[in-house]
TIKOLKOL-149026 format. One record per residue: residue in one letter; x, y, z of N, C-alpha, C, O in turn. Coordinates in steps of 0.05 Angstrom, whole numbers. Each point is the difference from the previous one (the first is absolute). Layout:
<pts>
+------+--------+--------+--------+--------+--------+--------+--------+--------+--------+--------+--------+--------+
| code |   n_xx |   n_yy |   n_zz |  ca_xx |  ca_yy |  ca_zz |   c_xx |   c_yy |   c_zz |   o_xx |   o_yy |   o_zz |
+------+--------+--------+--------+--------+--------+--------+--------+--------+--------+--------+--------+--------+
|    A |      X |      Y |      Z |      X |      Y |      Z |      X |      Y |      Z |      X |      Y |      Z |
...
+------+--------+--------+--------+--------+--------+--------+--------+--------+--------+--------+--------+--------+
</pts>
This chain:
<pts>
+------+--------+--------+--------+--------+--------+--------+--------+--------+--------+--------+--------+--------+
| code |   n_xx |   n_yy |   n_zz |  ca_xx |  ca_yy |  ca_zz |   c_xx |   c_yy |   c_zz |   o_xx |   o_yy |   o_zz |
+------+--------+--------+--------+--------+--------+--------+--------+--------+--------+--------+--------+--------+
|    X |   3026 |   3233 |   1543 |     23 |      2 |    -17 |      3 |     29 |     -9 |    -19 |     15 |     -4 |
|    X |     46 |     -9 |      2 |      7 |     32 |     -4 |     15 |      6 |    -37 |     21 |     -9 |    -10 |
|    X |    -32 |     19 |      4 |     26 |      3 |    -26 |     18 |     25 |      6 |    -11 |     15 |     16 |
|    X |     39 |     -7 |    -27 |     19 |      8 |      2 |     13 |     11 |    -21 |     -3 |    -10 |    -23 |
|    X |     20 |     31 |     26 |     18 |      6 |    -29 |     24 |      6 |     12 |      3 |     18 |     17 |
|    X |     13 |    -32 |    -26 |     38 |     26 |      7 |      7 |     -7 |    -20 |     -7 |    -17 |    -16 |
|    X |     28 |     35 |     16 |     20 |      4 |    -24 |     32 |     -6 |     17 |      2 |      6 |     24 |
|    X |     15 |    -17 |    -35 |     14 |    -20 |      4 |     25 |     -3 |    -13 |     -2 |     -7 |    -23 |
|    X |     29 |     11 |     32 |     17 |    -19 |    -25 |     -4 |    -25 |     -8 |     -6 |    -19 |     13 |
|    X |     10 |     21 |    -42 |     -7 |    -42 |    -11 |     21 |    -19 |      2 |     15 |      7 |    -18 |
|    X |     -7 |    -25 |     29 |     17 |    -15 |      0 |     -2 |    -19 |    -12 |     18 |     -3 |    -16 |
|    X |    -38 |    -15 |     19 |     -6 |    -29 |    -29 |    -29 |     -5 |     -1 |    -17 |     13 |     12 |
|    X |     13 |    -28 |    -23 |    -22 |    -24 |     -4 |     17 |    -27 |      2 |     23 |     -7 |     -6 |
|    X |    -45 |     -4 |     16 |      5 |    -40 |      7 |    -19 |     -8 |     -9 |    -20 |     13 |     -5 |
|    X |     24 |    -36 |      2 |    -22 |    -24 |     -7 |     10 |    -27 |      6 |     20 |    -10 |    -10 |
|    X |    -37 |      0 |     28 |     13 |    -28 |     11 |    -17 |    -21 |    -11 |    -21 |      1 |     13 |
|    X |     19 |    -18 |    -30 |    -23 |    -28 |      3 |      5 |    -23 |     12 |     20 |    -12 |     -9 |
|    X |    -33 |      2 |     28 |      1 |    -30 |     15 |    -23 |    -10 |      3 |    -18 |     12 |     12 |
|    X |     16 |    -36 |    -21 |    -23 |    -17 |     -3 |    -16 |     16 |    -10 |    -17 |      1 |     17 |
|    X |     10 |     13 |    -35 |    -22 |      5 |    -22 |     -2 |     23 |     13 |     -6 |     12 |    -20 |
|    X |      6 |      8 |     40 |      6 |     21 |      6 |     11 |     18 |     -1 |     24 |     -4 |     -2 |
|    X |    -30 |     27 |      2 |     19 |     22 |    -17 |     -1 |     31 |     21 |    -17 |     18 |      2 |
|    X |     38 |    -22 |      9 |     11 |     22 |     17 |     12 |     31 |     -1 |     24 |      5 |      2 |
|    X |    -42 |     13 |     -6 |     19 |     21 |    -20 |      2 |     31 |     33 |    -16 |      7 |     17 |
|    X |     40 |     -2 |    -23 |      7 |     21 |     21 |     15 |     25 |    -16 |     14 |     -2 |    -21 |
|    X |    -21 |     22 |     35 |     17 |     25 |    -11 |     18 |      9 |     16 |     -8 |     -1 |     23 |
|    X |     26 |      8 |    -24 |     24 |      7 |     19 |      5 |     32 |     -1 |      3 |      9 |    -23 |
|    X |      0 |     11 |     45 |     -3 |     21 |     -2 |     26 |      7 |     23 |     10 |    -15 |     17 |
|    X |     -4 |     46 |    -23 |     24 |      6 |     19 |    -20 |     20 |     20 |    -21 |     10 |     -7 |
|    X |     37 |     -6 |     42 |     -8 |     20 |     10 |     21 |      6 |     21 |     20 |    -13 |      4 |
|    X |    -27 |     37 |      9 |     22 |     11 |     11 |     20 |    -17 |     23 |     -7 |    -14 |     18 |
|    X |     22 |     19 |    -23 |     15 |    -24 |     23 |      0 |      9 |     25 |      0 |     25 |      3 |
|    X |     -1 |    -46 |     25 |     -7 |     15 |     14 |     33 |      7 |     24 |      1 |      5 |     24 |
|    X |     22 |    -10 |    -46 |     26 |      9 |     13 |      6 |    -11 |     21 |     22 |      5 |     10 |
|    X |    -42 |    -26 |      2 |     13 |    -23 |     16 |      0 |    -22 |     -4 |     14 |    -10 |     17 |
|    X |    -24 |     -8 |    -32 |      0 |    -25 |     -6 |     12 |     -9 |    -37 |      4 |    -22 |     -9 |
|    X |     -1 |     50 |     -4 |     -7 |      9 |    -32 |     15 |     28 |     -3 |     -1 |     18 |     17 |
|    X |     16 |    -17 |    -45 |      9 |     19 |    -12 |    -18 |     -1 |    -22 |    -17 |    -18 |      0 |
|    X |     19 |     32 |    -17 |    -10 |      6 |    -26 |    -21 |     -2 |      3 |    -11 |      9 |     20 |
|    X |     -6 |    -25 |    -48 |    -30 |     -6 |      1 |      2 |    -19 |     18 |     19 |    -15 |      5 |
|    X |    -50 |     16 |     10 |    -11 |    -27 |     21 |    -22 |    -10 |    -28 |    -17 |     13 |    -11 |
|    X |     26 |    -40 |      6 |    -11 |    -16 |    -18 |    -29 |     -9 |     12 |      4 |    -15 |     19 |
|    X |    -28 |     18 |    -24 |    -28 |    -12 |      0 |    -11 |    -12 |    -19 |      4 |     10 |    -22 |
|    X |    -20 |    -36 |     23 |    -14 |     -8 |    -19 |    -27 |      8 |     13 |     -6 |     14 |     20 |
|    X |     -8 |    -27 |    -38 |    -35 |      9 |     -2 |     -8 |    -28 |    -20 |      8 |     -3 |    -23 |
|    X |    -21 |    -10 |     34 |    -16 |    -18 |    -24 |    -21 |      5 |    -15 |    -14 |     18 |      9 |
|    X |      9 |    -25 |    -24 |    -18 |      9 |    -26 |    -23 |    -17 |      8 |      3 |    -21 |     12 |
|    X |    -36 |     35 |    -23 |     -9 |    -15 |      3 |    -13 |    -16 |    -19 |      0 |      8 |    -24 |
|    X |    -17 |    -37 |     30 |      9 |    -13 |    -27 |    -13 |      3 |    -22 |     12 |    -10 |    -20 |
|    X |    -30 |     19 |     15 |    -17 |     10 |    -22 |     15 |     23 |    -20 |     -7 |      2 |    -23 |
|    X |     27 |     16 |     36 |     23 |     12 |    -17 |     21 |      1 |     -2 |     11 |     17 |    -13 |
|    X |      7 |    -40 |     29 |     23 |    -22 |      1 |     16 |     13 |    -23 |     17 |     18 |      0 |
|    X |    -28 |    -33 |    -24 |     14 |      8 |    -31 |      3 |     32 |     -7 |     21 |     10 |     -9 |
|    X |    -41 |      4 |     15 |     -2 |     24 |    -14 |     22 |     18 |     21 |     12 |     20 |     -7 |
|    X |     -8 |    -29 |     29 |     26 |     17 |     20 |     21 |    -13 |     -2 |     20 |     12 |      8 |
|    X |    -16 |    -35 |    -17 |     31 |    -14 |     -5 |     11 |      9 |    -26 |     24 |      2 |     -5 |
|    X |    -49 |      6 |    -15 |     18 |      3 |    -37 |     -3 |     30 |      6 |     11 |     15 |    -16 |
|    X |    -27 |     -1 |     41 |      6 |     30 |     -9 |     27 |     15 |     16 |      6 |     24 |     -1 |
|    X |      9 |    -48 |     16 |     23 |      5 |     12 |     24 |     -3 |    -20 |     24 |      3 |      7 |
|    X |    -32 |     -9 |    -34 |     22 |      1 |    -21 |      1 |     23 |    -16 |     15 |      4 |    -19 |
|    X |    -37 |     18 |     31 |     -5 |     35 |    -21 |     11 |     17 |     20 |     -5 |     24 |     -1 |
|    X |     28 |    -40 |     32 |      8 |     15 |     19 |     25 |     -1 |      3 |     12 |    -21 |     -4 |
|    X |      2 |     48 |     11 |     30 |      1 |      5 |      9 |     -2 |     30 |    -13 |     13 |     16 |
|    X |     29 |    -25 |    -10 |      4 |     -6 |     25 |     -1 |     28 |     10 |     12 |     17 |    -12 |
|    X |    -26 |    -11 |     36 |      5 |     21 |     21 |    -12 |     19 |    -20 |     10 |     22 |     -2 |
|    X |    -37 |    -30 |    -18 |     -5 |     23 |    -13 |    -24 |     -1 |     28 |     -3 |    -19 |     15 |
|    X |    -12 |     47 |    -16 |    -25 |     -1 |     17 |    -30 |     -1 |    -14 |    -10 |     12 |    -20 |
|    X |      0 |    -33 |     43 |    -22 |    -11 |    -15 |    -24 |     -1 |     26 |      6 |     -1 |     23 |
|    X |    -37 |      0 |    -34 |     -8 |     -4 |     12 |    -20 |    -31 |      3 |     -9 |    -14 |    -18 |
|    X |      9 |     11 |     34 |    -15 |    -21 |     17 |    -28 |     -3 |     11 |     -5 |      9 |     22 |
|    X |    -14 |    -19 |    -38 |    -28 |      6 |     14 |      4 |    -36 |     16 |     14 |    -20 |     -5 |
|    X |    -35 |     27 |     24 |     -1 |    -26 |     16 |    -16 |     -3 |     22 |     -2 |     20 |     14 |
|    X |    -14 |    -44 |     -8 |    -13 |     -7 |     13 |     11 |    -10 |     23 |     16 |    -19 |      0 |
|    X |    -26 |     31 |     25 |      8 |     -5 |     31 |    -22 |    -20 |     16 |    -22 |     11 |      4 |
|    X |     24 |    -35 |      5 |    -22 |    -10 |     14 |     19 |     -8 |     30 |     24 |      5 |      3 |
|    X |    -39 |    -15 |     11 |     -1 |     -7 |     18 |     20 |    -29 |      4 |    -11 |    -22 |     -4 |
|    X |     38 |     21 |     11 |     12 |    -27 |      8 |      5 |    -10 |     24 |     -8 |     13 |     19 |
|    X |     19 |    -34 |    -15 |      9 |    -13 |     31 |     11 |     23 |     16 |     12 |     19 |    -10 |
|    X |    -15 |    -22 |     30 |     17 |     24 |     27 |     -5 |     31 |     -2 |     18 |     17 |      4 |
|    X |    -46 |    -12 |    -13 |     -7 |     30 |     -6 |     17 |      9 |    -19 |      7 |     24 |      3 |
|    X |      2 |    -37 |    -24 |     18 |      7 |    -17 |    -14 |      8 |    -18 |    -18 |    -16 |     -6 |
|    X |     19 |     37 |     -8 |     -7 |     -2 |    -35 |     19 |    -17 |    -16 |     24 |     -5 |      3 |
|    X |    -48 |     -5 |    -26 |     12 |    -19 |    -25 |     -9 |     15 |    -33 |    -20 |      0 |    -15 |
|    X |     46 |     12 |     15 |      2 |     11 |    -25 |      0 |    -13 |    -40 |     18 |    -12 |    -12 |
|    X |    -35 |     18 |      6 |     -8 |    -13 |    -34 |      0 |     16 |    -12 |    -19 |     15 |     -4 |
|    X |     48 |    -12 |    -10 |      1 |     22 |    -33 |    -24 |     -8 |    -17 |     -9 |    -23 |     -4 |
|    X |      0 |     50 |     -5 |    -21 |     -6 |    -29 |     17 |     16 |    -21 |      5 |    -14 |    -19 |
|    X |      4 |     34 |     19 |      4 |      8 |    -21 |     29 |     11 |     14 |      5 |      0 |     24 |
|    X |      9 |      7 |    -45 |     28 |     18 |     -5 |      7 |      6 |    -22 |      5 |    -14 |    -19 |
|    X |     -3 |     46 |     21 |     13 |     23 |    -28 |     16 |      9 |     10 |      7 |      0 |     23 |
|    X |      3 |     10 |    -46 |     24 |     29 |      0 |    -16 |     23 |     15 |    -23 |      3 |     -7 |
|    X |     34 |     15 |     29 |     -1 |     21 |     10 |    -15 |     22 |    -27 |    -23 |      9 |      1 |
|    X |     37 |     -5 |    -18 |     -5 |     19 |    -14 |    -20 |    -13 |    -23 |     12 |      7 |    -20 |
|    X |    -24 |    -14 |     15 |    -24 |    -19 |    -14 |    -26 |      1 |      9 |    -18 |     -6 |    -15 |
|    X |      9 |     15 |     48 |    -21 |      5 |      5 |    -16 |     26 |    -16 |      8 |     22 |     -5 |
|    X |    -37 |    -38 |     -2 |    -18 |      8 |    -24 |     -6 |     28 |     21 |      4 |      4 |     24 |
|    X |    -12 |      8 |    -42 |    -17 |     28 |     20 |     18 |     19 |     16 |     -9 |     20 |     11 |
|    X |     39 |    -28 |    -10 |     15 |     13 |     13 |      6 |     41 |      3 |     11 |     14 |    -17 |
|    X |    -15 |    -10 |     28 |     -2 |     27 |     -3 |     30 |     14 |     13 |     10 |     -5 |     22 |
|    X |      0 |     23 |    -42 |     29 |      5 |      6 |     -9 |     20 |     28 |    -20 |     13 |      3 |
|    X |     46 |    -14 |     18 |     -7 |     26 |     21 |    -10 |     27 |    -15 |     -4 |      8 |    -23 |
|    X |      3 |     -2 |     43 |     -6 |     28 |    -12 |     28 |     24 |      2 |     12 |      4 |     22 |
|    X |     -5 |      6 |    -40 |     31 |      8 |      1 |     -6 |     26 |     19 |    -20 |     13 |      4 |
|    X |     45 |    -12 |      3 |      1 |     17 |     32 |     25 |     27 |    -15 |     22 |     -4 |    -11 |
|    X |    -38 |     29 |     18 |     12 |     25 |     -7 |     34 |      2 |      0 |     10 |     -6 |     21 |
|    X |      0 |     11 |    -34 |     34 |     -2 |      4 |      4 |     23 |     15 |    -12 |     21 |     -1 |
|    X |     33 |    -29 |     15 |     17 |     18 |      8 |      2 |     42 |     -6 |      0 |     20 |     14 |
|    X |      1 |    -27 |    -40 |     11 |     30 |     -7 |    -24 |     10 |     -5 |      2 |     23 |     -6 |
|    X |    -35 |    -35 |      5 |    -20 |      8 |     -3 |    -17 |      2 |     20 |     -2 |    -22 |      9 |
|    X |    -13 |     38 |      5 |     -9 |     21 |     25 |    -28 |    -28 |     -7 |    -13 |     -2 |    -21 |
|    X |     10 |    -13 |     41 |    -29 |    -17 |      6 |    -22 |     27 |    -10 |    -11 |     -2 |    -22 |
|    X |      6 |     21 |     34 |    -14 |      8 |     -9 |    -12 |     24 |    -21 |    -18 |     17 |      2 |
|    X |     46 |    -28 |    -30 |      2 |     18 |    -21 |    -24 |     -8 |    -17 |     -6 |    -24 |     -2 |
|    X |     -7 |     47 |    -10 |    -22 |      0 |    -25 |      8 |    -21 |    -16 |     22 |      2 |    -10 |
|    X |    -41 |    -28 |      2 |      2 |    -21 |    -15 |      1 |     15 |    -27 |     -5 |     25 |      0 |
|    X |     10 |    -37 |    -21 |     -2 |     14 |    -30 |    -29 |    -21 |     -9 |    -11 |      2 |    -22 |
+------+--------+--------+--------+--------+--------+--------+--------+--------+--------+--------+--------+--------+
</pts>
């Protein structure tokens, strides 16, 4: 099994229950591929079940098409397919430790003028 991160437009959270089961998916946008799709190409991703709840109520601190990221577990499915399991999802700009770029010399300032 592989874990994973992208960042993503957010489109919803679901939650389905049938027969005592509880089904939770996240819905994400990606680029369309201009032949089958305009706009966003709609994907889900299912959650997996041990954090079901904690990715369905954290899809209510999200604005549609805000960007977010997605950690997730990849295993092995039917037809050499990968089978994808959300664990977690934040806001883009919320990751702990984040370190801003490093700002890049302007224009009207010579790359290699004497720092002050």
């Amino acid at each position: 099994m592989a874990r994973s991160i992208m960042e993503v437009a957010f489109l919803g959270t679901q939650k389905t229950e049938m027969e005592g089961a509880k089904y939770v998916k996240v819905f994400y946008g990606d680029e369309p591929d201009g032949k089958t799709e305009h706009g966003l190409s709609v994907i889900g991703m299912a959650a997996a079940d041990e954090v079901a709840d904690e990715i369905f109520f954290a899809g209510s601190q999200f604005e549609p098409l805000q960007l977010v990221r997605i950690t997730f577990d990849v295993s092995r499915g039917g037809q050499n397919k990968g089978k994808n399991l959300a664990l977690h999802i934040e806001a883009v700009d919320t990751r702990k430790g984040a370190q801003p770029s490093a700002a890049k010399p302007s224009p009207s300032t010579p790359a290699d003028a004497p720092k002050a």
